[in-house]
Steps between C-alpha positions, in 0.01 A plus 500: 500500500781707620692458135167587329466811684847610373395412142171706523691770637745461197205493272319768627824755543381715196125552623648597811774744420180713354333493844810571719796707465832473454728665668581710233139606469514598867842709496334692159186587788720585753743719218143667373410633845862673547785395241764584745366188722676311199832612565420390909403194507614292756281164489231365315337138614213312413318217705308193385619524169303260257630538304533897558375622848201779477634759737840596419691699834763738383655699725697850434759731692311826623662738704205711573305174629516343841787274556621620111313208324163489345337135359245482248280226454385425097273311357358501139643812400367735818628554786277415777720529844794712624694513843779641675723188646767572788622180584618305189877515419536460083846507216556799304293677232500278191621609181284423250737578209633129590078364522436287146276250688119523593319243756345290179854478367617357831209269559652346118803437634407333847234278307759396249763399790226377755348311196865302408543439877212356591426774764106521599348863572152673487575828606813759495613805741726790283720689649741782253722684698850665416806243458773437748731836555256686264532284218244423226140396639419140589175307514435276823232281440398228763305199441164333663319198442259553684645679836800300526799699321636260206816736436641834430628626161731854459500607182683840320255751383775636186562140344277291620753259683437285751753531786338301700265178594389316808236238489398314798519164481163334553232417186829569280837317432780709753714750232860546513578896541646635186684826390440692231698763310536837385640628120863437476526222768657180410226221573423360800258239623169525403287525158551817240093519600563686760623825374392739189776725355634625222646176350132331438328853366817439256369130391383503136187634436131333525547434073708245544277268655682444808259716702105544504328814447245661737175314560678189419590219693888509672717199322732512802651686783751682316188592271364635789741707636559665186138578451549602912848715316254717304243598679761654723624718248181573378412591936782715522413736199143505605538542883513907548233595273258275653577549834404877381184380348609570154545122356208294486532127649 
């Protein structure tokens, strides 16, 4: 029953990305009201993902508001809550010149691996928040079946890498960690799959046959991350004007 949830949820993902946001939706709401919250952005999550969540919580630096932070809460394109939190320690303001991937993008990517690993979920938590020492913007996403937690995935908002994994054991074979790496690393352990760069948006082009084209079916991994390739450079382009409400979706 449990499997056939995840499949319905797979099946349905399209009908449901028109109901709830994504978290690019949200931030363009949030941008609308004051386009300088864009450039303050501290944290934006989303509960009970399924597979996107319906209230999106981003939260802002303010210096004029109470403890300096304001949250907003989003959900199908309004915003229908805002509050003044004192208490909650969070990273730096994200940059989101380094931001190519939305919430529907990562949900792609954690299917695909959860998929190949046998890993069982119904339900996601996202969490984007600025990268270790400032760095690019990463994706937390954590993993229920249910409410038991089947695992934790970390994945890098620019390229769409995932640095990191951990599935609990339990309803799914126990995984060996693996690394990943960046551009310009020699290889380590671990499957190309998990990384995007430069090298694979280089591959030879979708007339050759060795990749599909949208709306088809993927022919294999490395099909998919090139597809996966694209659409980031496609994101990045797009990205300020509709934050700004000038690019359709």
């Amino acid at each position: 029953m449990k499997i056939q949830l995840l499949a319905l949820c797979t099946l349905l993902a399209p009908f449901a990305a028109t109901a709830a946001d994504t978290a690019y939706t949200a931030l363009r709401v949030v941008g609308k009201k004051d386009r300088e919250n864009l450039n303050r952005v501290l944290e934006v999550r989303g509960r009970n993902g399924i597979p996107q969540p319906e209230v999106w919580k981003i939260t802002v630096e303010e210096s004029a508001a109470r403890g300096g932070l304001r949250e907003f809460d989003v959900q199908r394109g309004r915003i229908i809550a805002q509050r003044t939190p004192t208490s909650r320690s969070y990273g730096g303001v994200m940059n989101f010149g380094q931001l190519n991937l939305d919430s529907d993008g990562v949900f792609t990517i954690v299917n695909q691996e959860t998929q190949e690993q046998g890993i069982v979920f119904s339900r996601l938590e996202y969490l984007l928040k600025s990268g270790t020492g400032g760095g690019a913007p990463v994706w937390q996403v954590d993993l229920f079946d249910g409410s038991r937690s089947t695992g934790r995935m970390t994945i890098a908002a620019d390229s769409g890498a995932v640095l990191d994994r951990n599935f609990q054991s339990g309803g799914a074979r126990d995984l060996q960690p693996r690394t990943t790496r960046r551009k310009n690393d020699e290889p380590t352990s671990g499957s190309d799959r998990d990384f995007v760069n430069s090298e694979e948006r280089d591959l030879p082009p979708v007339s050759s046959g060795r990749y599909s084209e949208r709306g088809e079916k993927f022919r294999s991994v490395e099909d998919f991350f090139h597809r996966l390739g694209q659409r980031f450079e496609r994101r990045s382009d797009q990205l300020k004007k509709f934050f700004v409400g000038d690019e359709p979706r």
